[in-house]
C-alpha positions as CSV (number, residue, x, y, z in Angstrom):
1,X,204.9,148.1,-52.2
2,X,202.2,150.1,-50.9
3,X,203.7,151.3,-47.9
4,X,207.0,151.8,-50.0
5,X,204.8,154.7,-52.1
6,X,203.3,155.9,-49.0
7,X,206.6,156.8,-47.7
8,X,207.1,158.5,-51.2
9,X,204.1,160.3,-51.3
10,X,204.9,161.7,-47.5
11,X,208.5,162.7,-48.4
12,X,207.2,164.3,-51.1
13,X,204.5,166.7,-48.9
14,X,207.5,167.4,-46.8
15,X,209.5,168.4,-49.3
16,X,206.8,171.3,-51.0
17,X,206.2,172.3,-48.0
18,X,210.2,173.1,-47.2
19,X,210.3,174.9,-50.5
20,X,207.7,176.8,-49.8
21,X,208.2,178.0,-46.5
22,X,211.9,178.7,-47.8
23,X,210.4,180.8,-50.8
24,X,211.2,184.2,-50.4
25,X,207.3,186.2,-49.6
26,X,206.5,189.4,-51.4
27,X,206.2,192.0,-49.0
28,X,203.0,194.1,-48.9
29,X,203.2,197.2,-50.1
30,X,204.1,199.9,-47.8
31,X,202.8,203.0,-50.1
32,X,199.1,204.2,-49.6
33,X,197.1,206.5,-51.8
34,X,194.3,208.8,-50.9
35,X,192.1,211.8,-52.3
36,X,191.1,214.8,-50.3
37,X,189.2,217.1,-51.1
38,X,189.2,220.6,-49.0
39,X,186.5,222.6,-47.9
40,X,188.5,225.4,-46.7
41,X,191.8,224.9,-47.4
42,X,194.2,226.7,-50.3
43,X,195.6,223.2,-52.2
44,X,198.8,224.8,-53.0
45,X,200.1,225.2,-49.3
46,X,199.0,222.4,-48.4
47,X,200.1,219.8,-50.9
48,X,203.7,221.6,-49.6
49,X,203.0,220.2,-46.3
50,X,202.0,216.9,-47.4
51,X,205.5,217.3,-49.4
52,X,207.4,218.4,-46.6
53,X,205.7,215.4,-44.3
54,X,207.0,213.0,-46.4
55,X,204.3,212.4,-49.3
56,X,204.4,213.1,-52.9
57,X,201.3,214.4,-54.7
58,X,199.3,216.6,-57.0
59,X,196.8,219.2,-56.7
60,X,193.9,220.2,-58.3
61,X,193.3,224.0,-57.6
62,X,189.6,224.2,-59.0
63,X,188.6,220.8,-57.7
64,X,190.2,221.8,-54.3
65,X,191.3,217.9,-54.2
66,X,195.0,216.8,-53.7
67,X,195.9,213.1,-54.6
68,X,198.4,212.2,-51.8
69,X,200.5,209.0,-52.2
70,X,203.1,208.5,-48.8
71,X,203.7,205.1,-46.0
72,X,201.4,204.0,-44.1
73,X,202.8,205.6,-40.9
74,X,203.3,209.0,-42.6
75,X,199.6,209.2,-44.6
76,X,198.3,208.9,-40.9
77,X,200.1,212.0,-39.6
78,X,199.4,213.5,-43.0
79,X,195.9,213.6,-42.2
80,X,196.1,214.5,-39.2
81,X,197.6,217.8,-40.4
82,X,194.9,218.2,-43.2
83,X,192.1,218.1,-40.7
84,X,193.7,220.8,-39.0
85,X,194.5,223.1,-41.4
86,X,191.0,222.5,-43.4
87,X,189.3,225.1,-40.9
88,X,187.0,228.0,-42.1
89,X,189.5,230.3,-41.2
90,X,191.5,228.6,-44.1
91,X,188.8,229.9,-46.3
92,X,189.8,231.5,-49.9
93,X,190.5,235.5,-49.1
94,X,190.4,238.5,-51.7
95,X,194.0,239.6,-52.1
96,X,194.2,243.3,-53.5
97,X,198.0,243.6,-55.5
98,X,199.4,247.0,-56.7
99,X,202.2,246.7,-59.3
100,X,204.1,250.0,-59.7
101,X,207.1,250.2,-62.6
102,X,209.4,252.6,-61.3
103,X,212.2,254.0,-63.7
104,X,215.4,255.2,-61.8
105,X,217.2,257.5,-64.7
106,X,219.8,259.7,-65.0
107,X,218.5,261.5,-67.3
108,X,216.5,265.4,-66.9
109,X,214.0,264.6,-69.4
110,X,210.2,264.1,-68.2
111,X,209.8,260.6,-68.4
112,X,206.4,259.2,-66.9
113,X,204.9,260.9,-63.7
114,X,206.0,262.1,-60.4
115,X,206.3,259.1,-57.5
116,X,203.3,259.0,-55.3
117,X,203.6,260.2,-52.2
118,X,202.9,256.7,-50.3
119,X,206.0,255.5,-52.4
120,X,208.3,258.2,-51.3
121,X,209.8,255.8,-48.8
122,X,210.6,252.7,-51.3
123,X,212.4,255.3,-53.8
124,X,214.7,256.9,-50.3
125,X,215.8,253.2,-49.8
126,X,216.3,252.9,-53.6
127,X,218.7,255.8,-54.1
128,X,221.0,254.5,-51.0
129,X,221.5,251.4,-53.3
130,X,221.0,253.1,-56.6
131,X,222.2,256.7,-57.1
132,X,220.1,257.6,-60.1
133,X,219.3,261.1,-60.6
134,X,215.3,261.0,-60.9
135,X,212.7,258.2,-60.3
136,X,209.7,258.4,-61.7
137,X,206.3,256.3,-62.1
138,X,205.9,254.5,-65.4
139,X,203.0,252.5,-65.1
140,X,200.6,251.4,-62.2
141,X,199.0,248.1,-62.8
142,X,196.2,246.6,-59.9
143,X,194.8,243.4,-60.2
144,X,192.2,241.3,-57.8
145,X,192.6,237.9,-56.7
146,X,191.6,235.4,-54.8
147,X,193.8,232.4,-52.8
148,X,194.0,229.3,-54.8
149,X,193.6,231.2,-57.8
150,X,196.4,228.9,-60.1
151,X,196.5,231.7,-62.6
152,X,196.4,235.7,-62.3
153,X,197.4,237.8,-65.6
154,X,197.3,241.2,-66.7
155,X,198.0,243.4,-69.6
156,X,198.8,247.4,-69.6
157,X,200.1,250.0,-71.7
158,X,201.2,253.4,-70.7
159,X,202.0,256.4,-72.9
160,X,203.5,258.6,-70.6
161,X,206.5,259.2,-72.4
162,X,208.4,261.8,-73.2
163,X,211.7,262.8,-74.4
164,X,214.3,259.9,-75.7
165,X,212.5,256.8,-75.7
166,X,209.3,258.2,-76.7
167,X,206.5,255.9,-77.3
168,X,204.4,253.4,-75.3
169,X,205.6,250.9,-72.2
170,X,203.9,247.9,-72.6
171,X,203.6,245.5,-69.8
172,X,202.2,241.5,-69.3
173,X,201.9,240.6,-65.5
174,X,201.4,236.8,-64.6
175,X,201.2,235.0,-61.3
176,X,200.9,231.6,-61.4
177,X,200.1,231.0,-57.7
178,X,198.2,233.3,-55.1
179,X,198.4,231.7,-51.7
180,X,198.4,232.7,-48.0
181,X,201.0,231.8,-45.4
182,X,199.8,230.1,-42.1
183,X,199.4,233.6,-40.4
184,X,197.1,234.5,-42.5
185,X,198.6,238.0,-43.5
186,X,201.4,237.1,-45.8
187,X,200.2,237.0,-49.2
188,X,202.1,234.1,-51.0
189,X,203.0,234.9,-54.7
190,X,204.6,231.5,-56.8
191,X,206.0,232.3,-60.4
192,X,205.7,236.0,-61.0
193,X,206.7,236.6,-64.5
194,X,206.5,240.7,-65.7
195,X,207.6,241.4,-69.4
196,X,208.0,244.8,-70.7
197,X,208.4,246.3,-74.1
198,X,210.2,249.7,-73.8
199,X,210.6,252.0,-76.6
200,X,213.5,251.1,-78.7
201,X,214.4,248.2,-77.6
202,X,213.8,245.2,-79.9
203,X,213.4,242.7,-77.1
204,X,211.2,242.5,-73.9
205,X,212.9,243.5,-70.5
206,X,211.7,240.1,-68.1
207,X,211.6,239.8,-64.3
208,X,210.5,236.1,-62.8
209,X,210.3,236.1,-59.1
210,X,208.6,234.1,-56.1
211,X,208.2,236.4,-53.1
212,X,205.9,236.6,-49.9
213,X,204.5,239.9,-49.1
214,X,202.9,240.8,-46.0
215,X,199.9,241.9,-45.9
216,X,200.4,246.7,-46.8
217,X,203.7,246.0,-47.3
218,X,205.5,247.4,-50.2
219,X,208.2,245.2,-51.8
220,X,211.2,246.0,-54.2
221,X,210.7,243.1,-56.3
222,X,213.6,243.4,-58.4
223,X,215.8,245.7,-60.8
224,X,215.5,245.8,-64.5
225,X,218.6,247.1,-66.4
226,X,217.3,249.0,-69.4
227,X,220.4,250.8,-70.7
228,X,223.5,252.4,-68.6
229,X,221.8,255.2,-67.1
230,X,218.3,253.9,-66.6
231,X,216.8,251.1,-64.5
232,X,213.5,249.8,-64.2
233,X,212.1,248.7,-60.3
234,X,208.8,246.8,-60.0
235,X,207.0,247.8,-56.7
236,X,204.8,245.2,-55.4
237,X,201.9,246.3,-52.3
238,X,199.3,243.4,-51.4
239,X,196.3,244.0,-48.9
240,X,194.3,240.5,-47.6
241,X,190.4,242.0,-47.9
242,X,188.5,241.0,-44.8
């Protein structure tokens, strides 16, 4: 009788153990997490590169930190990349920007002021696209930044108007993002949003853009459409302070 339940209790052993080599396992996880924090390094640009290698993340532009989840295999090139790029030469630069509202019209009257001189050039490539009679300045808006920055806003009003549409141009600049592109002379510029309130009109005229600018270059932004004969161009000009 003994023996007879010692048998048992064997089968038994053999059995459990069957079952639980035949169990499916739960594999380990594969995902990793990790926090760096940069010395040198603008957060935005990189936590793009971590994107574009594979990871996911957030950044933290005041903190300087990014919280990087990816595999094991990719979080290992991933920091490999962020030691490499977190150089003092990464270090946060001044960016100077230069926001002129040019008005292309069709109209003789004296709206705003003459074109500077160093913009002579942007408005000769503006009237081979659009053949407006006169372009003239409306506002000039600078601001001062520096890279990383997650926010950058300005207000302005000009009153030089004259003729129809007399009153005050009133404009709200925001960037969202001011970054620098690997070569360190292209000024990187994420979420521009410009609204204007123009005389007469009972709604704001709105531009949203994203656009790299290298560094003393002047860029057409975009066109506003403010009636038939009249148009409104936003010049930008960045310059990367040594």
């Amino acid at each position: 009788m003994k023996r007879i339940a010692a048998v048992l209790m064997l089968a038994a052993v053999s059995w459990a153990g069957q079952d639980n080599k035949n169990a499916p396992s739960k594999p380990p996880s594969v995902y990793v997490e990790k926090l760096f924090v940069l010395k040198y390094a603008d957060p935005g640009p990189v936590i793009n590169l971590v994107r574009a290698l594979g990871g996911s993340g957030n950044e933290n532009a005041q903190m300087r930190a990014i919280a990087v989840t990816a595999e094991k295999g990719a979080m290992t090139v991933i920091e490999d990349a962020i030691k490499q790029l977190d150089t003092p030469a990464a270090a946060p630069k001044n960016i100077e920007l230069t926001v002129d509202l040019i008005m292309g019209t069709d109209a003789d009257n004296g709206i705003g002021n003459p074109v500077p001189k160093e913009l002579e050039s942007v408005v000769t490539q503006l009237k081979g696209a659009f053949p407006f009679k006169n372009y003239r300045q409306i506002d000039l808006i600078g601001l001062r930044s520096r890279t990383g920055e997650s926010t950058l806003a300005a207000d302005s009003e000009s009153g030089a108007m004259t003729g129809p549409g007399t009153g005050t141009v009133q404009t709200h600049f925001v960037i969202h993002s001011v970054g620098l592109a690997p070569d360190g002379s292209t000024v990187r510029l994420d979420r521009m949003e410009a609204s204007i309130r123009w005389p007469d009109l009972g709604h704001p005229l709105n531009l949203n853009a994203s656009v790299d600018v290298k560094d003393g270059q002047k860029v057409v932004v975009g066109r506003i459409g403010v009636s038939r004969d009249q148009a409104l161009f936003l010049v930008l000009t960045a310059h990367v302070v040594q």
